[in-house]
C-alpha positions as CSV (number, residue, x, y, z in Angstrom):
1,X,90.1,125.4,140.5
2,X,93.6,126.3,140.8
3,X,94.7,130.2,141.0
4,X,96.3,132.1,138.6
5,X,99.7,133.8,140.4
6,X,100.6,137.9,139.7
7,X,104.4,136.0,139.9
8,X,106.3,135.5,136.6
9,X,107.1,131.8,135.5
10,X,109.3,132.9,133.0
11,X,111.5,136.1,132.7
12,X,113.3,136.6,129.7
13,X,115.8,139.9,129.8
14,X,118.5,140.5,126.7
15,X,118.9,137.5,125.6
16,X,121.9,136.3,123.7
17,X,123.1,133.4,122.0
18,X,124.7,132.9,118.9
19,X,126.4,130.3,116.6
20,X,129.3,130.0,114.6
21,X,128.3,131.8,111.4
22,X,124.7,133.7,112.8
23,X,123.2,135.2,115.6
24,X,120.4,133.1,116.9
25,X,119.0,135.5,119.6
26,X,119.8,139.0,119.7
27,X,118.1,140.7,122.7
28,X,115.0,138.9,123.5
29,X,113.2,140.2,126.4
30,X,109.7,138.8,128.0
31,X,107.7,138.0,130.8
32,X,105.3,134.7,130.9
33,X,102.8,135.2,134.5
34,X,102.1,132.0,135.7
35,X,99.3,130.3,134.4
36,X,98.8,131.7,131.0
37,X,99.7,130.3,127.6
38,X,102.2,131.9,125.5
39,X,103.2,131.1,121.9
40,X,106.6,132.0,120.7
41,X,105.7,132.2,117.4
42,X,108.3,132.2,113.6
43,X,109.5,131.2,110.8
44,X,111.3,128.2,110.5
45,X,115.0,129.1,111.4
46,X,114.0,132.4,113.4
47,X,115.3,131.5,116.5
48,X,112.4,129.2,118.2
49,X,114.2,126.4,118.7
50,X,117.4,127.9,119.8
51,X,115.1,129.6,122.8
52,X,113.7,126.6,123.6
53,X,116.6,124.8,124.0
54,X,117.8,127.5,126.4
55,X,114.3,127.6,128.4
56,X,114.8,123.6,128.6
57,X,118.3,124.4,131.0
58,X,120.0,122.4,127.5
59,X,121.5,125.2,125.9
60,X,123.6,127.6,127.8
61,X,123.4,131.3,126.4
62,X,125.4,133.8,126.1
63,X,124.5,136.8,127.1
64,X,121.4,138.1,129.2
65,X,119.2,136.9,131.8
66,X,116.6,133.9,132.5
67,X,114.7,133.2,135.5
68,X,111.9,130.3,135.7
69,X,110.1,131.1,138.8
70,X,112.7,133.2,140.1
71,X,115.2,130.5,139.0
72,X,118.9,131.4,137.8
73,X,118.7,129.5,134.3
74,X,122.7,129.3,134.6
75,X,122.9,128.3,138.3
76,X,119.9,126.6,139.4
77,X,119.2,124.3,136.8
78,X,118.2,121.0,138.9
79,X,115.8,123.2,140.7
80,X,114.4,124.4,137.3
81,X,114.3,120.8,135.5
82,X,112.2,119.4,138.9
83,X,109.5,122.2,137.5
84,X,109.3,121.4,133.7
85,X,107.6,119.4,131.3
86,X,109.3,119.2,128.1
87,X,108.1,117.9,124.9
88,X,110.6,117.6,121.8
89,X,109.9,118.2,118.3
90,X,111.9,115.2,117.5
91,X,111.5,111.9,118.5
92,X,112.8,111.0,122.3
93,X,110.5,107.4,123.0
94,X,112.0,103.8,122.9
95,X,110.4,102.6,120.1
96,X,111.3,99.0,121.0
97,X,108.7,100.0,124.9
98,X,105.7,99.7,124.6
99,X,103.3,103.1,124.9
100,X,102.5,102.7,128.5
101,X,106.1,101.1,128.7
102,X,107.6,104.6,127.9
103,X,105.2,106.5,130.4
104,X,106.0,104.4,133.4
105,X,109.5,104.8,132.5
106,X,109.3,109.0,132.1
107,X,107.3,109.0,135.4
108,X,109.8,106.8,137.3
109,X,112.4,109.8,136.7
110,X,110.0,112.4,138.1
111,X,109.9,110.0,141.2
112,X,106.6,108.9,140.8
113,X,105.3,105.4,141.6
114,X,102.8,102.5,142.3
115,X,98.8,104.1,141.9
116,X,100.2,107.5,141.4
117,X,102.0,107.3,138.8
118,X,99.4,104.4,136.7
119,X,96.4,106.7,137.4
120,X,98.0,109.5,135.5
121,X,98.9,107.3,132.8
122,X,95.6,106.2,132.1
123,X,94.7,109.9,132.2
124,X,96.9,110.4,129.8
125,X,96.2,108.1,127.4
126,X,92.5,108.8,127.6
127,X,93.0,112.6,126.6
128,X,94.9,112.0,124.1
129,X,92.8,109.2,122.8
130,X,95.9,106.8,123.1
131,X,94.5,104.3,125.9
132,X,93.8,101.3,122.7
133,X,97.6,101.5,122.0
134,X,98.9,101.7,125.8
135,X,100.5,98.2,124.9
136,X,101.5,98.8,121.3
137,X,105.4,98.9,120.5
138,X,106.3,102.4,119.8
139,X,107.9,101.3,116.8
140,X,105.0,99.9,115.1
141,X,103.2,103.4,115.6
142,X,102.3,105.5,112.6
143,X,103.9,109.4,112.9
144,X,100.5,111.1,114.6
145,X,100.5,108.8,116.8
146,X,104.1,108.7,118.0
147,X,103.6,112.4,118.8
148,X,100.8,111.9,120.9
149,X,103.0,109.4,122.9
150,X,105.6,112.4,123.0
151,X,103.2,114.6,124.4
152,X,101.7,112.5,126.8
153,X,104.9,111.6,128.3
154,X,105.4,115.4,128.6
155,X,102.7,116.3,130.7
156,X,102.5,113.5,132.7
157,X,104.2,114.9,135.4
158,X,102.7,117.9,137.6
159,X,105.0,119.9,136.0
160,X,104.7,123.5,136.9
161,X,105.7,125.1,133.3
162,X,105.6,122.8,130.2
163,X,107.5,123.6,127.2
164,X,106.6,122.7,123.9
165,X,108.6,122.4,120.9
166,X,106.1,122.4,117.9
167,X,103.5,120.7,119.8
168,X,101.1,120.6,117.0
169,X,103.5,119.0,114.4
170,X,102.0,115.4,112.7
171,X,98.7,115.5,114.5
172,X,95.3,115.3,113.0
173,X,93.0,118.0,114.0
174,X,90.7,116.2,116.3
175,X,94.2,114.9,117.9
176,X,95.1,118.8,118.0
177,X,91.9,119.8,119.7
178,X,92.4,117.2,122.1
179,X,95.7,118.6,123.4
180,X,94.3,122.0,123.2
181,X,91.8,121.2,125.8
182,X,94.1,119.4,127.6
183,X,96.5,122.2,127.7
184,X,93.6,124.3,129.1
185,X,92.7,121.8,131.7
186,X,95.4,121.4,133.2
187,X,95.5,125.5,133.3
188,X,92.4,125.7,135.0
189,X,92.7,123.0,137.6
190,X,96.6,123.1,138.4
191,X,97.5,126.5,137.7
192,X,99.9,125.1,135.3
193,X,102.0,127.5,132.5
194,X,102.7,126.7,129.1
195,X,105.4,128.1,126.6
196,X,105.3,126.6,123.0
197,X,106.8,127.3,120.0
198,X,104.6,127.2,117.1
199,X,104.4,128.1,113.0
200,X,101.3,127.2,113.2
201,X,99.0,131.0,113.3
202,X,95.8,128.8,114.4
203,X,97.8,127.3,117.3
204,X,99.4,131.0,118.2
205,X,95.8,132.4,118.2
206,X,94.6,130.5,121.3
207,X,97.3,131.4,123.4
208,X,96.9,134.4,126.1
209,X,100.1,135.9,124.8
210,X,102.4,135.6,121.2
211,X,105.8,136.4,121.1
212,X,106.0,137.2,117.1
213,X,110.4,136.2,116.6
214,X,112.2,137.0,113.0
215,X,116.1,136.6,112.7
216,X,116.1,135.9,116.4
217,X,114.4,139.7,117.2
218,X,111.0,140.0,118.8
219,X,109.4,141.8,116.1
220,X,106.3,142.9,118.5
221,X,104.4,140.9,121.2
222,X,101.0,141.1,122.8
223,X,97.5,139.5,123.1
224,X,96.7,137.9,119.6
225,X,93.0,139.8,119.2
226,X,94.9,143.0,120.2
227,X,98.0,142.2,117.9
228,X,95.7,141.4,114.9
229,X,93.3,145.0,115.9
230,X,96.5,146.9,115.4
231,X,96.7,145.8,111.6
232,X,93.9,148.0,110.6
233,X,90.9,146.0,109.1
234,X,90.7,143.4,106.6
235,X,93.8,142.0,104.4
236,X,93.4,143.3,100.8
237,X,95.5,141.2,98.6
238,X,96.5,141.9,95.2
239,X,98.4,140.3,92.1
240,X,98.8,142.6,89.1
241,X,100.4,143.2,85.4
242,X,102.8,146.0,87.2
243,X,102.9,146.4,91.3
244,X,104.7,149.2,91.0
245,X,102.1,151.0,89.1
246,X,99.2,149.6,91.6
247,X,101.0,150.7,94.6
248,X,101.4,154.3,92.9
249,X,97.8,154.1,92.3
250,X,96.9,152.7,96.0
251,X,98.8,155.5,97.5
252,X,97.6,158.2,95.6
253,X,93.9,157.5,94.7
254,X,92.8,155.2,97.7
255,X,95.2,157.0,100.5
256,X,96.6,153.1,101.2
257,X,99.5,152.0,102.1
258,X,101.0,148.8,100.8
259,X,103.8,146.3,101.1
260,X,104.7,143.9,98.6
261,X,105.4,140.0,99.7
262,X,106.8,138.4,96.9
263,X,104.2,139.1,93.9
264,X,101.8,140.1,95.9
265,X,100.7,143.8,97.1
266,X,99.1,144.1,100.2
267,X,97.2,146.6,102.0
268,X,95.0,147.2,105.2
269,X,91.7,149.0,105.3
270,X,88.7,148.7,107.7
271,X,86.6,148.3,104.4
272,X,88.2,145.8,102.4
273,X,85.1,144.5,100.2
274,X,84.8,148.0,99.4
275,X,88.4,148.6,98.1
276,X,88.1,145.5,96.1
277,X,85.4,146.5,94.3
278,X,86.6,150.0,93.5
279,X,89.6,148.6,92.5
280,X,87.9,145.9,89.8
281,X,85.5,148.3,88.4
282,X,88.4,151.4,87.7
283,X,91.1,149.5,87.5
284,X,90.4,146.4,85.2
285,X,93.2,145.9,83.0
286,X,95.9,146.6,85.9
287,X,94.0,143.7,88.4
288,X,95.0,139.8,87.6
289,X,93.4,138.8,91.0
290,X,92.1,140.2,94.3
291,X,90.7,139.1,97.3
292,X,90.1,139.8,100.9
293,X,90.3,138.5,104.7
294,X,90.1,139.3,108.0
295,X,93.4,140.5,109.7
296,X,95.4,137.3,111.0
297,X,98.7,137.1,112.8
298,X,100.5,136.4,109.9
299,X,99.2,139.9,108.4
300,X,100.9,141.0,111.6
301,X,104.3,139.3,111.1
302,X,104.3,140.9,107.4
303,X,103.8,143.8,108.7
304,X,106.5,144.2,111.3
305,X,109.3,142.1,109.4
306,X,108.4,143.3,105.4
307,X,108.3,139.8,104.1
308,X,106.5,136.5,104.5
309,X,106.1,133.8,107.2
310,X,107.3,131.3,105.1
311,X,110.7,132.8,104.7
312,X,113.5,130.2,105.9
313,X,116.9,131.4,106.7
């Protein structure tokens, strides 16, 4: 079993980058210890693929620092690009190869050959439950599938830190639990690190660490379970004839404090069933509907940034 390190695989100070008309990345700052799984986690149009990009050495910032294991991001980028496995959220096979075509191909550039390089595209291909299609055109593939080839042509080299661009995007769920315990084998018996972006809360919540981004800011960061603690119990989720009123009568009568997202008051409290019925019994007239749920990351992001997740900018 391979050893987790104490040493940093990714170290993220200031960051800067911006485009024409907007800043993509204004000051983000974090540390990824090698050997753990962290989720970058936002919106569409937050800023997640504009980092990626730049931790993929193909996008050169503007401001700030980046070191991948101790790596100048600027200056050492064929050094970097010898330790990274990248997978694109859009397409980057030959569609006119066949599967195993592609692979042999995307190995050949990592300089691997002959045994070496087929018996870790037959891995491959069996984890991610591709080894019926190794001889299928790409082409001929339907969408879940394509991506599986994607991802299997990222990881097929002992990359020390893969990055993933919306790894989970077209796949099935048993496709998606495949890669998760891929993903975590490859953890446990090569010590490798993993990065991926992700708007996906399920996918965020089994990583070791979630970087929460919104208008290219880190809104907060930390351990999912510890991020989701710091909500303060269960979601209480309200529609009603006036939310002004309710959140006059939430503050006053209840002592809870709520935001509104969209048409929608929410609130946080340790004893949500209890609030919900309180609320139906004295309040009646003023409820159109009401529910509860535990605290998820997206409680989190709503909580840090005022609005919701599926805000696009």
């Amino acid at each position: 079993m391979a050893a987790s390190s104490n040493a940093n695989a990714v170290s993220v100070s200031a960051l800067e980058f911006s485009y024409a008309d907007r800043r993509a990345l204004d000051g983000v700052s974090f540390e990824l210890p090698e050997g753990r799984i962290l989720g970058v986690l936002g919106p569409n149009g937050g800023g997640k693929t504009t980092l990626f990009r730049i931790l993929a050495t193909l996008l050169p910032y503007h401001g700030g620092e980046v070191r991948l294991f101790g790596l100048d991001a600027r200056h050492d980028v064929a050094a970097i690009r010898e330790k990274l496995g990248v997978v694109f959220q859009h397409p980057s096979l030959d569609p006119k190869l066949t599967v195993k075509e592609n692979l042999r191909f995307h190995g050949s550039l990592y300089g691997l050959r002959g045994k070496d390089l087929a018996s870790r595209i037959a891995s491959v291909l069996e984890r991610l439950r591709l080894d019926s299609r190794a001889d299928d055109l790409v082409e001929k593939l339907s969408g879940g599938l394509w991506r599986r080839v994607e991802l299997a042509k990222g990881i097929l080299s002992s990359a020390r830190l893969l990055i993933l661009d919306e790894p989970s995007s077209g796949l099935d769920p048993g496709a998606r639990r495949d890669l998760w315990d891929y993903l975590e084998s490859l953890r446990r018996e090569r010590g490798t690190t993993v990065l991926m972006t992700t708007h996906i809360m399920e996918e965020a919540d089994g990583c070791d660490t979630v970087v929460i981004l919104d208008h290219g800011r880190i809104v907060t960061q930390g351990a999912p379970g510890v991020l989701k603690e710091s909500v303060g119990g269960d979601a209480v989720m309200i529609r009603a004839t006036d939310l002004d009123e309710l959140a006059r009568v939430l503050r006053e009568e209840f002592e809870c404090s709520s935001r509104r997202v969209g048409d929608t008051l929410v609130t946080n409290r340790q004893d949500g069933h209890t609030l919900v019925n309180a609320l139906v019994t004295k309040k009646p007239d003023m409820i159109e509907e009401i529910g509860f749920r535990k605290a998820t990351l997206e409680d989190v992001f709503i909580r840090e940034t005022g609005h919701g997740f599926d805000t696009e900018y």
